[in-house]
C-alpha positions in Angstrom: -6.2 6.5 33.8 -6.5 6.7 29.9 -5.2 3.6 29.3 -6.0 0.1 31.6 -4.1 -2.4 32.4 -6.2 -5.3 30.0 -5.4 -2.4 27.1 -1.8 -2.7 27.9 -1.3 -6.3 28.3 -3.6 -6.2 24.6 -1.1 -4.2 23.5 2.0 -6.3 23.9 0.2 -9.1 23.6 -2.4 -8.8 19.9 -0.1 -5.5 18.8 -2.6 -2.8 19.6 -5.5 -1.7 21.6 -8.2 0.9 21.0 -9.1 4.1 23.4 -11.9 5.6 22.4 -13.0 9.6 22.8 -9.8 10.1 25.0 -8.3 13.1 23.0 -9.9 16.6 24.0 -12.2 18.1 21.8 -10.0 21.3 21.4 -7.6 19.6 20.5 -9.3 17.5 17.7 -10.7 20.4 16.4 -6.8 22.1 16.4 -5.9 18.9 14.0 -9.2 19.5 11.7 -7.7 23.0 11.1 -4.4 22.6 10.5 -5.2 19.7 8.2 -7.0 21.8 5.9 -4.0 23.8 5.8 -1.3 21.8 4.8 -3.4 20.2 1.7 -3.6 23.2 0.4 -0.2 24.0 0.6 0.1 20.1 -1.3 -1.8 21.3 -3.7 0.4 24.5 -4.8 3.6 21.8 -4.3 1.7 19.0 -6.8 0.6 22.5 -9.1 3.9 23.6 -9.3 5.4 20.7 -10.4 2.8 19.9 -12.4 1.3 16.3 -11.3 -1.4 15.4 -9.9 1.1 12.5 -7.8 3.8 12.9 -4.8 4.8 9.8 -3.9 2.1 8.3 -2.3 0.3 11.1 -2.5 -2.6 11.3 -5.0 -5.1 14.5 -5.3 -8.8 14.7 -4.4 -8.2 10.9 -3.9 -5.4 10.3 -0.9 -3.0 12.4 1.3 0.0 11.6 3.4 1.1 15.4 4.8 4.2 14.3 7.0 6.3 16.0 9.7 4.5 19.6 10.2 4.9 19.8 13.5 7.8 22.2 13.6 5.7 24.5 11.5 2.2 24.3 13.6 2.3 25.3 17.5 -1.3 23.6 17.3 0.5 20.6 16.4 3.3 20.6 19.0 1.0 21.3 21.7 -0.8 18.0 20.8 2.0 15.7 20.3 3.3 17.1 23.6 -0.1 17.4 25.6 -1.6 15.2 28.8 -3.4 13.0 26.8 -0.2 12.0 24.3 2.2 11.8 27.3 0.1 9.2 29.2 -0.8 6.9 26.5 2.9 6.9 24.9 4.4 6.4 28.9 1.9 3.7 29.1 2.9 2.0 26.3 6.6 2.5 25.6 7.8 3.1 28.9 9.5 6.1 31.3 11.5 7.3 28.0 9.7 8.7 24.8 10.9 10.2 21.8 8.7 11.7 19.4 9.7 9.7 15.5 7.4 10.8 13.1 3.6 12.8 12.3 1.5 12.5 9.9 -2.1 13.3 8.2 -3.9 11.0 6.3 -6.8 11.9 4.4 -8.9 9.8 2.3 -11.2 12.0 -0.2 -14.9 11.7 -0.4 -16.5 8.9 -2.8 -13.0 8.3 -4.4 -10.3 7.6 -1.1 -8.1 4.8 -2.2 -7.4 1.9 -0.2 -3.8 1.4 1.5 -2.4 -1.9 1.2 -1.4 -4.3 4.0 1.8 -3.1 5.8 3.8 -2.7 8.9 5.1 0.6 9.7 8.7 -0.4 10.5 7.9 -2.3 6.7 8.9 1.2 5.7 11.5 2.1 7.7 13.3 -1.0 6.7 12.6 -0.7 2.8 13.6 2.8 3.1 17.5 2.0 4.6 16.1 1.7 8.3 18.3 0.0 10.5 16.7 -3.2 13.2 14.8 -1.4 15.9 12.6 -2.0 18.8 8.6 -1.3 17.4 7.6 2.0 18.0 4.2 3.0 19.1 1.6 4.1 16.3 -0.9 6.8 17.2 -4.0 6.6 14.7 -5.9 9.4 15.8 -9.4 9.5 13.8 -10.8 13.3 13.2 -13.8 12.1 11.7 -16.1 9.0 12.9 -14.3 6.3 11.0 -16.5 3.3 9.7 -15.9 0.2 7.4 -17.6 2.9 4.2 -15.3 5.6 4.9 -12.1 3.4 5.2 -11.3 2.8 8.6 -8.1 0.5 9.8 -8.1 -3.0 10.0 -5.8 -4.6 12.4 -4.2 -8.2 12.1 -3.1 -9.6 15.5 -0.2 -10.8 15.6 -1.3 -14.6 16.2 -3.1 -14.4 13.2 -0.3 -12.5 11.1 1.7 -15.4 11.9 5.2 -13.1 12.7 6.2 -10.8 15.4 8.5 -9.7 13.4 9.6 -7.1 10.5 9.0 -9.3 7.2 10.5 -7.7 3.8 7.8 -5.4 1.7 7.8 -5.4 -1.8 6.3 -1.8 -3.6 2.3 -1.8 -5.2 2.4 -0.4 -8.7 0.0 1.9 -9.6 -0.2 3.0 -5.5 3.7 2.6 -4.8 2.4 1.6 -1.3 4.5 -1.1 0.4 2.9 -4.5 0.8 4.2 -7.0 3.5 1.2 -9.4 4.0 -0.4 -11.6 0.9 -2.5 -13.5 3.3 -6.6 -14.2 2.7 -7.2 -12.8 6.3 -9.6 -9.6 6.2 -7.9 -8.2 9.9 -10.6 -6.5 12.4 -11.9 -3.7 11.1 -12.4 -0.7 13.8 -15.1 1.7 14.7 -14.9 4.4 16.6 -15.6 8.3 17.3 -13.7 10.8 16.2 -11.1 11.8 19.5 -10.3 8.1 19.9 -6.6 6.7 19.2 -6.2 3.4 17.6 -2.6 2.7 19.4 -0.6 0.0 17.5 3.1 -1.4 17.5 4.9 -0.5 13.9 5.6 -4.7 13.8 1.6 -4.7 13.2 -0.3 -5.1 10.3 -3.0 -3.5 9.2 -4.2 -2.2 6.2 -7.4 0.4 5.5 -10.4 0.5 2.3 -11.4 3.2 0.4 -14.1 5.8 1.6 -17.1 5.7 -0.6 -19.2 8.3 1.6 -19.6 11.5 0.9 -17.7 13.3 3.3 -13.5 13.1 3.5 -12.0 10.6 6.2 -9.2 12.5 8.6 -7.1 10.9 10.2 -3.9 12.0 12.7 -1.0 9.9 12.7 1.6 10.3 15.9 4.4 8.4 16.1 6.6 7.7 19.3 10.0 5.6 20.0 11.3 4.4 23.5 14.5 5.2 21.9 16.0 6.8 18.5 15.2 5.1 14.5 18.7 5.1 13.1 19.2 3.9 9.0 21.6 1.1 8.7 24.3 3.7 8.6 24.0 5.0 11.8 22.1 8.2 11.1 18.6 9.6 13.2 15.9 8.1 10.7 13.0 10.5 10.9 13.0 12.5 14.1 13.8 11.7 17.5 12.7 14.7 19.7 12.6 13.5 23.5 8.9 14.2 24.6 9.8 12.0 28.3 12.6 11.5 29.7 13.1 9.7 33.1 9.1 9.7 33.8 9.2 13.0 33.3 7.4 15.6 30.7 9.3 18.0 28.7 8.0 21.0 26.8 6.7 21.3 23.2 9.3 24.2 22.3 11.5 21.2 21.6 9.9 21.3 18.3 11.0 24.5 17.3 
């Protein structure tokens, strides 16, 4: 059993629990890979269009490389594997749907910070319609420590909501900032393989890495049901990965 009953009831009840060195190490070292890969291939998109910005996206400083997993069978076999389909059943119930993946990198000695948010803070600034929290996924592919900018987590007693609260946008970062509070959150330390699982009605925030070496981090994100925008349409993805209890196959993806 990768996740306990105590980490469940933590769940629901703080916003998050941790599991550490649950994730294979084949598979970690699958994410390593492909992470490499799809910077590069941010760095001929920021060359070509000559900046040095995407978004949220800033070179040889911070990196947000979203929704590859229709172009990496490394990828789909992971977000579809034994270890993702427990912990996501666990959590969100008999019915999963995967809603969004992500990298993100912070760059030795000069990895920003990323502001105080919740992740459905996003979703709604960003035309997302109300919605049930999805699950998080923050999959570490380095040890992560408070120098190399690991997550902090605010429970939700001491966030003082359980609820999505209105973000306004950082200049200078153009992150989304939802919390103004004096509270520092709990920082987290664990190996790389471990998964930081967290509701997207939490808050939490990360520092910059001043170490050396570059801080890697997966990002797997699962619904119990589909995102829509306040129109009506699918916001983001909503592949079923479970349906009934049971596990479908990673060619969904393709």
């Amino acid at each position: 059993m990768l996740v306990s009953p105590e980490q469940v009831k933590q769940y629901h009840q703080d916003g998050y629990c941790v599991l550490e060195s649950v994730i294979p190490a084949e598979h970690v070292e699958n994410l390593r890979t492909e992470c490499g890969r799809f910077i590069e291939a941010m760095h001929a998109e920021m060359d070509a269009k000559g900046s040095d910005v995407l978004g949220i996206n800033h070179r040889n400083k911070r990196y947000f490389v979203s929704r590859r997993g229709k172009e990496s069978e490394k990828l789909a076999r992971f977000l579809y594997s034994d270890v993702m389909t427990e912990v996501t059943q666990a959590l969100l119930g008999p019915n999963v749907y995967l809603f969004n993946e992500q990298y993100v990198v912070k760059s030795a000695e000069v990895g920003m910070k990323f502001a105080w948010h919740q992740d459905s803070g996003y979703v709604h600034f960003h035309n997302g319609a109300p919605h049930k929290p999805y699950l998080s996924c923050w999959c570490p592919l380095d040890d992560v420590t408070i120098e190399n900018g690991t997550v902090y987590i605010l429970p939700f007693d001491r966030a003082g909501t359980r609820e999505i609260v209105p973000h306004l946008e950082e200049a200078g970062s153009n992150d989304k900032v939802g919390y103004f509070g004096d509270d520092p959150g709990d920082p987290v330390i664990v190996p790389a393989g471990s998964i930081v699982a967290f509701t997207s009605y939490t808050f939490h925030r990360s520092g910059p890495n001043t170490t050396d070496q570059a801080r890697r981090v997966y990002l797997a994100q699962y619904s119990s049901e589909p995102i829509r925008t306040q129109d009506g349409a699918v916001w983001g993805w909503a592949y079923p990965v479970v349906q009934d209890g049971q596990r479908l196959s990673p060619e969904l993806l393709k």
